[in-house]
C-alpha positions as MATLAB code, in Angstrom:
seq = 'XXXXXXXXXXXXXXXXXXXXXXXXXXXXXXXXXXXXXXXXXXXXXXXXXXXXXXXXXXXXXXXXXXXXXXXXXXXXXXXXXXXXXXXXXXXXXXXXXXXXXXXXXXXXXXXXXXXXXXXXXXXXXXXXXXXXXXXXXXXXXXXXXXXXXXXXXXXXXXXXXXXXXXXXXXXXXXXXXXXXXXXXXXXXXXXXXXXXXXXXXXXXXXXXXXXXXXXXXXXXXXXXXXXXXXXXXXXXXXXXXXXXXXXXXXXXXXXXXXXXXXXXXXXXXXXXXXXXXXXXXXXXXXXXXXXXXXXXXXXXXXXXXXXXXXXXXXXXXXXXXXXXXXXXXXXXXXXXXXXXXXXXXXXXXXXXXXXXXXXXXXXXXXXXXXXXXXXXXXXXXXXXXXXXXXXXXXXXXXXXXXXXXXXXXXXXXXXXXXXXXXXXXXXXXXXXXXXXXXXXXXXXXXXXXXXXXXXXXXXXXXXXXXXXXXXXXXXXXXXXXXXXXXXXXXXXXXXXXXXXXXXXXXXXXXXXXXXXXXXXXXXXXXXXXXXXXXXXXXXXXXXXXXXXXXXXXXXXXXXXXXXXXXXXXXXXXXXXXXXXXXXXXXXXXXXXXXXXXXXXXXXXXXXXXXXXXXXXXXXXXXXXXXXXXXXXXXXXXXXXXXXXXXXXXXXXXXXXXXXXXXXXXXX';
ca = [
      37.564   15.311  182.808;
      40.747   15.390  184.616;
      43.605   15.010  182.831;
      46.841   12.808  183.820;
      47.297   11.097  187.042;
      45.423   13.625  189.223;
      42.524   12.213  191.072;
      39.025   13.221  190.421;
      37.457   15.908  191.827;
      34.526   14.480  193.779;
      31.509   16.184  195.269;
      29.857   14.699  197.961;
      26.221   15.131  198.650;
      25.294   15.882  202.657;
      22.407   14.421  203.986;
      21.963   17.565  205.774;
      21.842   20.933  204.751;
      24.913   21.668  203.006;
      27.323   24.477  204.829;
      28.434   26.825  203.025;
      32.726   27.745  203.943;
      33.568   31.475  204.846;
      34.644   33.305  201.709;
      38.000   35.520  201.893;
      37.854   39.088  201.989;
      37.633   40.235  198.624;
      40.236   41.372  196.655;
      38.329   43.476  194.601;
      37.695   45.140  197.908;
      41.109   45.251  198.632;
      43.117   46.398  195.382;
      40.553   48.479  193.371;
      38.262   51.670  194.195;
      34.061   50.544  194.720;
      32.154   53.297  193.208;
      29.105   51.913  194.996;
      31.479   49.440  197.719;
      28.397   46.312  198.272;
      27.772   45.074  202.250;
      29.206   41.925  200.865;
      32.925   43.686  200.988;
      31.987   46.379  203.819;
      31.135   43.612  206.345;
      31.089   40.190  207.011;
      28.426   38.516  204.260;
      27.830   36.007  207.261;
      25.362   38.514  209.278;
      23.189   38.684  206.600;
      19.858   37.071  207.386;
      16.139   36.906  205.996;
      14.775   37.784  209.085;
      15.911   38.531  212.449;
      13.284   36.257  214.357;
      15.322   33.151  213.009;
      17.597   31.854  215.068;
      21.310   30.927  214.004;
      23.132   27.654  214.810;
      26.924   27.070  214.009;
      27.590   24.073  211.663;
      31.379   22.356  211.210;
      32.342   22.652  207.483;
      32.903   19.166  205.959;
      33.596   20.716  202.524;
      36.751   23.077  203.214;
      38.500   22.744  206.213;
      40.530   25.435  205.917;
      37.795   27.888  206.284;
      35.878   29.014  209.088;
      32.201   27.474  209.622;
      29.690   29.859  208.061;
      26.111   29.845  210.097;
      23.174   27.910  208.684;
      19.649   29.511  209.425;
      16.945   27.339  210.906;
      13.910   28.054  209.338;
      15.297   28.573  206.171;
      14.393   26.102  203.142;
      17.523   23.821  201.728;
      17.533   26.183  198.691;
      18.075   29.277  200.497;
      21.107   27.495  203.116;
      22.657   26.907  199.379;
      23.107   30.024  198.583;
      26.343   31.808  198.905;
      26.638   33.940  201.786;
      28.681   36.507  198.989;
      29.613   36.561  195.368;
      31.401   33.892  194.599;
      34.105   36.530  193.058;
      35.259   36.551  196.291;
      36.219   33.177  197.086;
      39.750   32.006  196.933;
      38.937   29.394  194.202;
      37.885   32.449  192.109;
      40.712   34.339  192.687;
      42.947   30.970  191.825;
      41.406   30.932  187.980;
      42.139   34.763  187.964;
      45.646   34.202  188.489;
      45.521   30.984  186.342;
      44.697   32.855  183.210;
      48.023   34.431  182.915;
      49.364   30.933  182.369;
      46.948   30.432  179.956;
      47.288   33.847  178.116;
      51.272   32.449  177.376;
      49.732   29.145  175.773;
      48.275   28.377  172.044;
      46.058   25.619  171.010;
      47.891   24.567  167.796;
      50.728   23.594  171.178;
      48.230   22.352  173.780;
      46.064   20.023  170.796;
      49.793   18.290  170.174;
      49.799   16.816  173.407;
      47.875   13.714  172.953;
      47.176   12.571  176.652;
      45.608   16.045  176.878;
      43.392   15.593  174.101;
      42.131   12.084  174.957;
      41.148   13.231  178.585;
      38.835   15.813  177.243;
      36.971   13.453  174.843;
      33.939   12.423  176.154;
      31.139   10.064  175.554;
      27.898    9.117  176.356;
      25.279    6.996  174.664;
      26.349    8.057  171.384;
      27.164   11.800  171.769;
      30.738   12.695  171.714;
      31.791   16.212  172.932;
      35.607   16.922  172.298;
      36.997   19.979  174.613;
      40.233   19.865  173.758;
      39.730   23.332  171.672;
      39.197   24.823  174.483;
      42.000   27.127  176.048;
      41.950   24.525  179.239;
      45.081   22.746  180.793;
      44.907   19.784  183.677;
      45.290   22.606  185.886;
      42.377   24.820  184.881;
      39.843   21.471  185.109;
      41.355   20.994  188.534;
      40.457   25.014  189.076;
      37.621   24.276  187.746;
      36.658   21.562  189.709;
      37.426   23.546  192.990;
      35.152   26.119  191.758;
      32.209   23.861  191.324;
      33.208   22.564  194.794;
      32.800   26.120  196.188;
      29.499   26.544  194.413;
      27.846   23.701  195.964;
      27.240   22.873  192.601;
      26.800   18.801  192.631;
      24.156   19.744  195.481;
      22.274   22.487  193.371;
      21.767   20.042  191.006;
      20.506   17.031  192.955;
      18.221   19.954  195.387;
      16.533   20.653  191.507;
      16.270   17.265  190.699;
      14.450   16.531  194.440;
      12.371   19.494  193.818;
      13.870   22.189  196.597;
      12.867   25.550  195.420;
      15.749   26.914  193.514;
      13.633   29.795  192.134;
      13.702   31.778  194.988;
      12.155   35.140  193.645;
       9.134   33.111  193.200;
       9.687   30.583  195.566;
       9.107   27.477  192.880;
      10.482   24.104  192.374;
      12.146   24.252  189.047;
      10.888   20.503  187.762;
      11.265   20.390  184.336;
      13.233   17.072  184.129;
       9.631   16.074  185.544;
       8.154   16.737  182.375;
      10.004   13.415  181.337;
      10.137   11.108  184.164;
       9.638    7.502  183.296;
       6.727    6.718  184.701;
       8.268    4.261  187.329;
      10.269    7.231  188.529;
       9.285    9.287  191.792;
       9.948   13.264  191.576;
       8.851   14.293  195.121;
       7.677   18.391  195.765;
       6.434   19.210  199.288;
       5.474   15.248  200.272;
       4.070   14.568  196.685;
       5.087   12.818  193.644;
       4.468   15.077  190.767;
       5.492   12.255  188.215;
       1.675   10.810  188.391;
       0.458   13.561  187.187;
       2.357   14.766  184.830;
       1.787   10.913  183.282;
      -2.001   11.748  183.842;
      -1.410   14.779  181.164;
       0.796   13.213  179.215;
      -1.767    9.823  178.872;
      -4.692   12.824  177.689;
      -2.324   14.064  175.308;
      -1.766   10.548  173.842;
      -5.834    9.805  173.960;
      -6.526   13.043  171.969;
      -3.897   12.908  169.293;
      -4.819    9.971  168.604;
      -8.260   10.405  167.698;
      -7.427   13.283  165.738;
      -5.015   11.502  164.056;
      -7.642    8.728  163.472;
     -10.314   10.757  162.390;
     -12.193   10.175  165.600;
     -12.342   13.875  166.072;
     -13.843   15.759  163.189;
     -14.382   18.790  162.689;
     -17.404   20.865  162.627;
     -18.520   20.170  158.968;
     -17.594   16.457  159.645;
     -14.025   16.364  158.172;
     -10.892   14.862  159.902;
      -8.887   17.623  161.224;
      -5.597   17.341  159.153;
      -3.636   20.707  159.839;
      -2.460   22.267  163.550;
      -2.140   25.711  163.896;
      -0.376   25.887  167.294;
      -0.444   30.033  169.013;
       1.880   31.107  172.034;
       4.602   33.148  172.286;
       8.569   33.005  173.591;
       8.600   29.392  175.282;
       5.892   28.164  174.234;
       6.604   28.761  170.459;
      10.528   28.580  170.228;
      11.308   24.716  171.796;
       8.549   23.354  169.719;
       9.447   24.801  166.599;
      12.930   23.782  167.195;
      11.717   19.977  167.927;
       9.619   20.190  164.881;
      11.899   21.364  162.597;
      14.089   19.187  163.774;
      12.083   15.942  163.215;
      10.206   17.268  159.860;
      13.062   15.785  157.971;
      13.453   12.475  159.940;
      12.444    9.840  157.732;
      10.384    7.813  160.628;
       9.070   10.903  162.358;
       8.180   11.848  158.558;
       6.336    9.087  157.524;
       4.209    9.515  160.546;
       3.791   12.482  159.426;
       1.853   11.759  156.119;
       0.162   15.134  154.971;
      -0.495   16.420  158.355;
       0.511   20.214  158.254;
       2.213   22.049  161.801;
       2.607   25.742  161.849;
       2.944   27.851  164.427;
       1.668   31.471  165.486;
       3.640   33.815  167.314;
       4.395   37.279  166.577;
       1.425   39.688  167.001;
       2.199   41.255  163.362;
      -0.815   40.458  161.285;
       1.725   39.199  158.554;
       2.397   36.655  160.644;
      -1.297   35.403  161.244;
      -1.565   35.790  157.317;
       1.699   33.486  156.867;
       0.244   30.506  159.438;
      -3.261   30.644  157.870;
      -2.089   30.932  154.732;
      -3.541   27.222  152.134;
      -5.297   26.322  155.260;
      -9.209   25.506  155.245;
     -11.425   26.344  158.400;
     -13.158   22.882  157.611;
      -9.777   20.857  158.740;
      -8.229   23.543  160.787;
      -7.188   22.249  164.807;
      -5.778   25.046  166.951;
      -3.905   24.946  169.872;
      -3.902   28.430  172.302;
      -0.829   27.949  174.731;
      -0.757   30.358  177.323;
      -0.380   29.264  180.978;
      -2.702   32.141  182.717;
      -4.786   32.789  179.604;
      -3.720   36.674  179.585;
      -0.711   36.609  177.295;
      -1.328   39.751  175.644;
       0.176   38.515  172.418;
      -1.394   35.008  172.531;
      -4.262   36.539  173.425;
      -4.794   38.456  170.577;
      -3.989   36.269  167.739;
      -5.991   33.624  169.230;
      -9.250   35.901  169.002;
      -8.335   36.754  165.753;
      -7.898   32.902  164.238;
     -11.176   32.607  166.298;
     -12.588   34.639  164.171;
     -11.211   33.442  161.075;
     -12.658   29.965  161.758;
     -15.983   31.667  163.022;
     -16.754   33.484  160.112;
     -16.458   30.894  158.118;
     -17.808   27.995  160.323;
     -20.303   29.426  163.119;
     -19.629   30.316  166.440;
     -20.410   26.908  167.702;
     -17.210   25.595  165.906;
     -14.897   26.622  168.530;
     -15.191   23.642  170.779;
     -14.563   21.305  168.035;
     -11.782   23.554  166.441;
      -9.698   25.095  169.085;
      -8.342   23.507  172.234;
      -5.871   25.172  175.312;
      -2.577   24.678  177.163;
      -3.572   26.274  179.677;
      -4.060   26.069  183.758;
      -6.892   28.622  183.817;
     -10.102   27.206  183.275;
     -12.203   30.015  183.976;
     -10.977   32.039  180.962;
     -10.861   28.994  178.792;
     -14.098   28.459  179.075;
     -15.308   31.909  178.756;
     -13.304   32.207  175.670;
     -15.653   29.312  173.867;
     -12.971   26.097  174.423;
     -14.455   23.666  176.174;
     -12.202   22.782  179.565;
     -12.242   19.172  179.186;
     -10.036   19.816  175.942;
      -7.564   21.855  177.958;
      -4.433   20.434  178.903;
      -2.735   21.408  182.273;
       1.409   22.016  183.449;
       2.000   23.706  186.607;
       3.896   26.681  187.781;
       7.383   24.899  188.500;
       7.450   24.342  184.649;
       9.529   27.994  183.500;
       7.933   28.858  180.068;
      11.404   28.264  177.887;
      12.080   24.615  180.057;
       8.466   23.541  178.583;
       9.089   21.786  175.351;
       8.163   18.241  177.326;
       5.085   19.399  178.632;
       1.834   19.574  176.446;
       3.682   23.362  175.305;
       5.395   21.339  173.126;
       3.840   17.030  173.512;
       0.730   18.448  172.081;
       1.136   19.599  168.946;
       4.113   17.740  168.450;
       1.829   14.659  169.468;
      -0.869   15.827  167.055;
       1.703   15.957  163.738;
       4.136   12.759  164.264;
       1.793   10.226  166.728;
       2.604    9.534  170.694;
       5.441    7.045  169.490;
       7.756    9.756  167.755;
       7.336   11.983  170.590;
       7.568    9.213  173.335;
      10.827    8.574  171.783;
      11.521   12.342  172.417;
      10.966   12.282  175.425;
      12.670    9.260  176.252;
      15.755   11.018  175.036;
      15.707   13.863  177.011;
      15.309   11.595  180.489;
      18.090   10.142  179.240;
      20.118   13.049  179.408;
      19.157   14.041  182.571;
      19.800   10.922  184.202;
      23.161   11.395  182.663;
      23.446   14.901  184.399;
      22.158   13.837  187.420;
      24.114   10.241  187.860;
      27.297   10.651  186.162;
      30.474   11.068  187.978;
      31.815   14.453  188.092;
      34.654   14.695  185.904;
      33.011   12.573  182.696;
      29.196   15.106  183.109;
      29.354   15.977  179.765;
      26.669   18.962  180.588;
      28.379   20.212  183.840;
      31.486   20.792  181.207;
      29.606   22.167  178.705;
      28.716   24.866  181.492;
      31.830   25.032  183.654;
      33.859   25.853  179.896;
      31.348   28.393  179.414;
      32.002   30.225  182.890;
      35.826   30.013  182.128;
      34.980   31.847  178.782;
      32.930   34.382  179.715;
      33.945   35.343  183.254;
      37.619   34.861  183.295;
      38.873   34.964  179.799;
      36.304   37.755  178.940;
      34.626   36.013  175.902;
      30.643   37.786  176.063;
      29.285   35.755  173.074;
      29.006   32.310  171.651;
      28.260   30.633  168.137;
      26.238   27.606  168.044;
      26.784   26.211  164.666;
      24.977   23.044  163.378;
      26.173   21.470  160.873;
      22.334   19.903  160.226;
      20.077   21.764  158.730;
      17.346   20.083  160.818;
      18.765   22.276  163.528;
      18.300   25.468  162.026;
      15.548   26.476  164.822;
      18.324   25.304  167.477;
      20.058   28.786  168.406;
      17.151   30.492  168.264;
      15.761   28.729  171.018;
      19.067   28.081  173.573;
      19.001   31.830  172.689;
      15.988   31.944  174.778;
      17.002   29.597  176.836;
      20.311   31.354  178.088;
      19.778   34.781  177.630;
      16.393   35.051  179.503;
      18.165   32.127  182.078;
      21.314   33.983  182.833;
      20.993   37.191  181.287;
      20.764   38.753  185.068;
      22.630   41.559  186.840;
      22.493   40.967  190.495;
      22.826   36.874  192.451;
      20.065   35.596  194.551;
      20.300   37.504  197.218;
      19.614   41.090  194.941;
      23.119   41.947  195.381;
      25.081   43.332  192.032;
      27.717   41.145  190.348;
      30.873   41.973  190.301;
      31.437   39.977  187.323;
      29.846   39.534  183.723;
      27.586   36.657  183.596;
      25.430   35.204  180.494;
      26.405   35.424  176.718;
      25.353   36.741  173.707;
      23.817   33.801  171.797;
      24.227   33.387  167.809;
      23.582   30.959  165.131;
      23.057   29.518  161.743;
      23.401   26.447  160.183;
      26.881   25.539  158.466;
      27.940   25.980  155.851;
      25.086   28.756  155.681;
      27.344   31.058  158.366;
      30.723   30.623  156.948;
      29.656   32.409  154.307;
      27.707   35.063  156.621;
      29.911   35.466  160.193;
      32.722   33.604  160.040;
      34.742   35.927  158.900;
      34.533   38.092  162.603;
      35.414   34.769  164.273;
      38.263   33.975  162.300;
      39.673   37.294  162.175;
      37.896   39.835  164.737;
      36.303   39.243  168.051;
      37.186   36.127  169.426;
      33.739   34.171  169.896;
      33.939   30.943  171.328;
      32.092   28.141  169.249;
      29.412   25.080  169.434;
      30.302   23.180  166.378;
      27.184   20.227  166.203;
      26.906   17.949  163.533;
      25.712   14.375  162.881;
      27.298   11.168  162.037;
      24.470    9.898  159.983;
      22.261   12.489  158.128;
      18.407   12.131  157.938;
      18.762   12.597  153.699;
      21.291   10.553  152.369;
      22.975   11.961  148.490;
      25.831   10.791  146.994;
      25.966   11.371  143.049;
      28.075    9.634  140.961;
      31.398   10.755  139.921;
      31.735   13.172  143.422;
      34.564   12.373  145.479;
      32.245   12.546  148.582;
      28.270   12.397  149.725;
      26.918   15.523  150.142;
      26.788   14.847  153.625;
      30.444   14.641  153.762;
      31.227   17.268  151.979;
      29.325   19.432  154.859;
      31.140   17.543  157.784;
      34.488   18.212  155.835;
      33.823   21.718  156.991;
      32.201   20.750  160.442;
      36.086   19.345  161.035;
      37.867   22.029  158.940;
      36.543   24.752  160.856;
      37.071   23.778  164.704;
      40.682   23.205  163.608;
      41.596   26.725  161.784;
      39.945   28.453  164.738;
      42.111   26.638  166.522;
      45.481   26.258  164.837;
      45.366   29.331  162.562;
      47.798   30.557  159.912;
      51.384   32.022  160.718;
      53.283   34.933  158.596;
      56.059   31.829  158.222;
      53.323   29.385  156.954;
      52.030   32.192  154.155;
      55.610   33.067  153.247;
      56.657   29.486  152.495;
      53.336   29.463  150.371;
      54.777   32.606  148.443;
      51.996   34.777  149.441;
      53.529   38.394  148.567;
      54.476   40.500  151.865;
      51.599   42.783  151.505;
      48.691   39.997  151.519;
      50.214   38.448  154.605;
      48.560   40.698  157.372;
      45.411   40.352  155.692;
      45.865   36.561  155.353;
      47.308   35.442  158.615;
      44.674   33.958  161.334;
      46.226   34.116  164.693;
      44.338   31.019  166.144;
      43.802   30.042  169.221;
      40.257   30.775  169.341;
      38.114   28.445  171.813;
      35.831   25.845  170.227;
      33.403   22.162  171.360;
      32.877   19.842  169.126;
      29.650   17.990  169.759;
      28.963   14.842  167.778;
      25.615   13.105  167.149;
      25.143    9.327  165.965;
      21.962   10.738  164.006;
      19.028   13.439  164.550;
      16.428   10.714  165.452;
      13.548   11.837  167.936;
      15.313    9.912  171.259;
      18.873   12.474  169.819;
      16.786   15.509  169.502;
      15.460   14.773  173.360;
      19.346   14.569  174.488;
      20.168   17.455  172.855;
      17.219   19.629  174.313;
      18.202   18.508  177.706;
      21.943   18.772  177.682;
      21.371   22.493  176.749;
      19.297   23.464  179.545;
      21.301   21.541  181.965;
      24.458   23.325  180.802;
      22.836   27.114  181.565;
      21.351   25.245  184.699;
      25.089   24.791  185.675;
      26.056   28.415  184.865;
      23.900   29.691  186.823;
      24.153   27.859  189.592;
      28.143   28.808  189.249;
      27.540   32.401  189.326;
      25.073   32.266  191.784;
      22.162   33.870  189.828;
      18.224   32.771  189.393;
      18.364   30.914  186.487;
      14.791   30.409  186.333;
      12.559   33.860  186.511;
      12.803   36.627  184.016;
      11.825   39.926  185.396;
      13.895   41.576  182.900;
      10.994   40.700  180.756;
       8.063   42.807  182.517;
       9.208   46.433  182.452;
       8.743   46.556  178.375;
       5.448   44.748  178.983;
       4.026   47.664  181.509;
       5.006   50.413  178.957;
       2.778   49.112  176.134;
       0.142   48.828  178.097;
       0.973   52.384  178.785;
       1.170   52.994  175.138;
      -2.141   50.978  174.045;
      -4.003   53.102  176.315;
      -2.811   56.265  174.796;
      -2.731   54.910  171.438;
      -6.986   54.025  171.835;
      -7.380   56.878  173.121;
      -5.688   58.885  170.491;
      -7.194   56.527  167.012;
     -10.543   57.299  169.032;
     -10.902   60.993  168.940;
      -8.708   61.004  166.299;
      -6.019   63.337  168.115;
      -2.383   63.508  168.295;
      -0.860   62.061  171.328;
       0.017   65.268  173.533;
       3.343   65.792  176.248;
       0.161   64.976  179.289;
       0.301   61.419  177.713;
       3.108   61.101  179.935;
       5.954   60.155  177.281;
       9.412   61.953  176.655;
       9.882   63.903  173.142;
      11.317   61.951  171.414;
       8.282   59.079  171.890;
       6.034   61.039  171.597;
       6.997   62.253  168.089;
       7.596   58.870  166.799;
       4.266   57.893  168.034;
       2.568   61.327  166.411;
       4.742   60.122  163.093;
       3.174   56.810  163.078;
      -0.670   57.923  163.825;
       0.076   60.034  160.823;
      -0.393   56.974  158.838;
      -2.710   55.503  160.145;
      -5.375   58.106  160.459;
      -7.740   55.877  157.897;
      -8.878   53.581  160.843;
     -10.601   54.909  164.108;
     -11.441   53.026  166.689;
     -15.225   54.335  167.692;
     -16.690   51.735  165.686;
     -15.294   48.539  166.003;
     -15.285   45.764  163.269;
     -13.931   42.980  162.128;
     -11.473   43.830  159.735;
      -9.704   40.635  158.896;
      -7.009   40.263  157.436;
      -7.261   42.692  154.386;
      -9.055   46.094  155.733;
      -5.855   46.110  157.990;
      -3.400   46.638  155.294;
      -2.335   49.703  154.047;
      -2.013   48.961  150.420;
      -2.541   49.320  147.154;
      -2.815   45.440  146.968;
      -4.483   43.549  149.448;
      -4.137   39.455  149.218;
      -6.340   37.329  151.722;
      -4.047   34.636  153.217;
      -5.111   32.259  151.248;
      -2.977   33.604  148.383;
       0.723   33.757  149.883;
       3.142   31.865  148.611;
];
């Protein structure tokens, strides 16, 4: 990734634990007023330690010799000595790209694409997939900055200490092992003395026994008929990769034809409309469902899965729940209470982060069960390929470590707080949704590993939609309001080929005319001059000017075959894996996510209570005003249904309408 003569930037991995150089006093500190002034600038960060019973030994820096040695903590694990001892705001190399962006404020990319050299050097390949950086507002000198900031991050060893297993989650003190979930079997992925890869092949070898026999007609069904259509319920992770992945491959004319008629929905949202929607043409008689939750308590998953229980029990007995409705689960207890029999439960493990588990039976599993072991093999294969890239490749040509390292430049120092990721596929419609997930709930965090606030922004605001779908929606804000840095993806080959007779190009074409057109006015823009020597009257030309310059990656696919669709899963999640590891936040819990789950508990209690005795909910429920009269305004409506007497009321008793139409009858 370097550009010119300079010599690459080259991490070295230490044997040992790696020692972490003294950071500078920060200038923050220094040159602006700390409402709430952090220990990290009052005092030296170095003092800090977990526990005062551990004793401290003094390590020589091999990394920066310019810095005094900072102290490495016996007793600490290899993923706590990697930590910064402070933000990494306050490290010289930050401070450098701080100072660097004036230079880059004075240049414009229709100038820096001109230079050729400088265009070549940030083209990149690998094993089909091109990613072109030179949109982005980058010179030789910010890679180099770059580079030195990755250095100071420990970065190359964050990512081999994941790939080894070292417990980079620290809030929850997990590995974080999802390039596991697509080892080649031959491979060895230690954790605490034991190779994981054997059994994750163990899972992945049920997964392959089962589908098949569906798929075969092995398995029947309770009336004696093949099971034919998946209905697949979980929530957030375990609903967002797979749909993405099976969107994705729904189109592929291999993946396709092993297809045949087999039908793949999925079940998510709690709203009844939504159970209506997934059920809706299917038959109980050839019905399969898959309940993915890991703990068996997901309040949402929970839920819908009793009430497709019930669906298939009213029609087919309660004794058709072992033969119609398997788990993703770990917790066998609740499995079996809740009628599935636990040999048809299929195991991951807690170092598998709910949005990272597409490759484990999550996602394998249905997947498996609607295009046959070799399409998702294939799939998998892909995204091991991709990680082997991340993990092996030499610094400066990691096409995911760029991807992430252009983000931080973005967002942190050029103040960008959003990103477009814009497919030009179709098949990919379900992508943004899910690296939505996938960054937002990664790196969507307000204080660094050590609990401490950041002094900086970190994470983006994720967006997306299929070109040329969003140029007529969006595109108008990034070509002429907020400047929103852009994913352009499309394909080289498309999975439907049209080209109709007396058109000047396929219809394929046509669609990558734009994927080209667009990166480039983003880029280039239109000048005043330009629109005069068009004759565009003086009035018009404020309105019709486009003042470029606006950051942009081109990412280019041979095809969207299953082995592409693994790649690009993988390169995603290694590219918020690098952001994270930049900023020096936990990439891999989501606490943010529990506070809104305690409250409706809070609320269900209240709101039983309430439909019970048929009462309006009172200030002693504990909730402010303004709650509590939106809550009063919606029991209102829904006074018709009490709770004393429980029955099943599915699915039309539930609506309040004039018209009521069973699922069966959507269209």
């Amino acid at each position: 990734m370097l550009l010119g003569p300079s010599q690459p930037c080259v991490l070295r991995v230490s044997s040992d634990a790696p020692v972490v150089p003294k950071a500078a006093e920060p200038l923050a500190c220094r040159h602006r007023p700390q409402p709430r002034q952090h220990k990290s600038c009052a005092q030296n960060p170095q003092t800090h330690q977990k526990s005062s019973k551990r004793s401290v030994r003094m390590a020589t820096s091999t990394t920066d010799r310019q810095a005094p040695p900072a102290p490495v903590i016996e007793g600490t694990s290899k993923a706590e000595q990697l930590q910064e001892p402070a933000s990494i705001a306050y490290t010289p190399e930050w401070q450098e790209l701080l100072e660097h962006r004036k230079e880059i404020e004075k240049t414009h990319l229709r100038d820096l694409l001109r230079r050729e050299e400088r265009s070549d050097a940030l083209f990149h390949e690998y094993n089909g997939i091109v990613a072109d950086f030179s949109r982005q507002r980058v010179t030789q000198k910010t890679i180099e900055l770059l580079g030195k900031l990755a250095k100071r991050a420990n970065l190359q060893e964050k990512i081999a200490g994941m790939f080894s297993g070292e417990h980079l989650n620290v809030t929850e003190d997990r590995a974080v092992l999802h390039v596991a979930l697509r080892a080649r079997r031959e491979q060895k992925i230690v954790v605490e003395g034991k190779d994981v890869v054997p059994e994750v092949w163990e899972v992945l070898d049920k997964i392959k026994d089962f589908s098949e026999r569906v798929r075969s007609g092995e398995w029947k069904g309770a009336t004696g008929k093949p099971l034919k259509d998946v209905v697949a319920i979980g929530i957030g992770g375990s609903f967002l990769g797979p749909l993405f992945v099976h969107t994705a491959l729904r189109t592929d004319q291999s993946a396709a034809h092993e297809a045949g008629k087999r039908n793949l929905r999925f079940l998510a949202n709690v709203d009844p409309v939504d159970v209506a929607r997934a059920l809706n043409g299917l038959s109980q008689e050839t019905t399969l469902v898959v309940v993915v939750s890991k703990t068996f308590t997901t309040a949402e998953t929970m839920l819908n899965a009793r009430t497709v229980r019930t669906w298939l029990t009213s029609e087919l007995g309660p004794d058709a729940v072992a033969k119609h409705m398997v788990a993703v689960s770990t917790n066998s207890k609740l499995v079996t209470e809740f009628g599935i029999d636990p040999n048809n439960a299929f195991g991951f493990w807690d170092w598998v982060g709910g949005r990272y588990s597409v490759c484990s039976a999550v996602g394998v599993l249905p997947l498996a069960l609607q295009y046959g072991w070799p399409v998702v093999e294939k799939f998998l294969a892909g995204a091991n390929n991709m990680d082997e890239h991340f993990r092996t490749s030499k610094f400066e040509d990691n096409i995911p470590l760029w991807l992430g390292l252009t983000s931080v430049w973005n967002v942190s120092f050029l103040g960008y707080a959003a990103r477009a990721i814009l497919p030009y596929c179709q098949a990919l419609s379900k992508l943004a949704p899910h690296i939505q997930q996938v960054s937002m709930e990664s790196n969507g965090k307000g204080v660094d590993l050590a609990g401490r606030r950041l002094p900086f922004e970190s994470g983006e605001i994720d967006f997306g939609e299929p070109g040329t779908n969003g140029q007529h929606s969006f595109y108008q804000l990034i070509h002429q309001g907020r400047v929103i840095p852009c994913e352009f993806i499309g394909t080289v080959k498309s999975q439907q080929s049209v080209y109709l007779k007396g058109e000047v190009v396929s219809n394929h074409d046509e669609l990558m005319c734009n994927f080209f057109a667009q990166a480039d006015a983003l880029a280039n823009g239109k000048t005043p001059v330009e629109l005069r020597a068009e004759n565009v009257p003086d009035h018009l030309i404020p309105h019709k000017s486009f003042t470029g310059n606006r950051p942009s990656v081109s990412i280019l696919m041979p095809d969207l075959s299953a082995f592409s669709v693994g790649q690009l899963l993988a390169m995603y999640e290694h590219r918020v894996a690098v952001q994270g590891m930049v900023w020096g936040i936990n990439s891999f819990d989501q606490w943010g996510v529990e506070l809104g789950k305690v409250l409706a508990s809070k609320v269900r209690t209240s709101m039983n209570s309430a439909r019970t005795v048929h009462r309006r909910i009172k200030p002693s429920d504990g909730f402010n005003y303004s709650t509590t009269r939106l809550l009063n305004t919606y029991l209102a409506g829904k006074t018709q249904l009490l709770y004393p007497e429980p029955e099943d009321v599915f699915p039309c008793d539930l609506i309040d309408s004039a018209v009521c139409r069973p699922p069966t009858s959507y269209v």
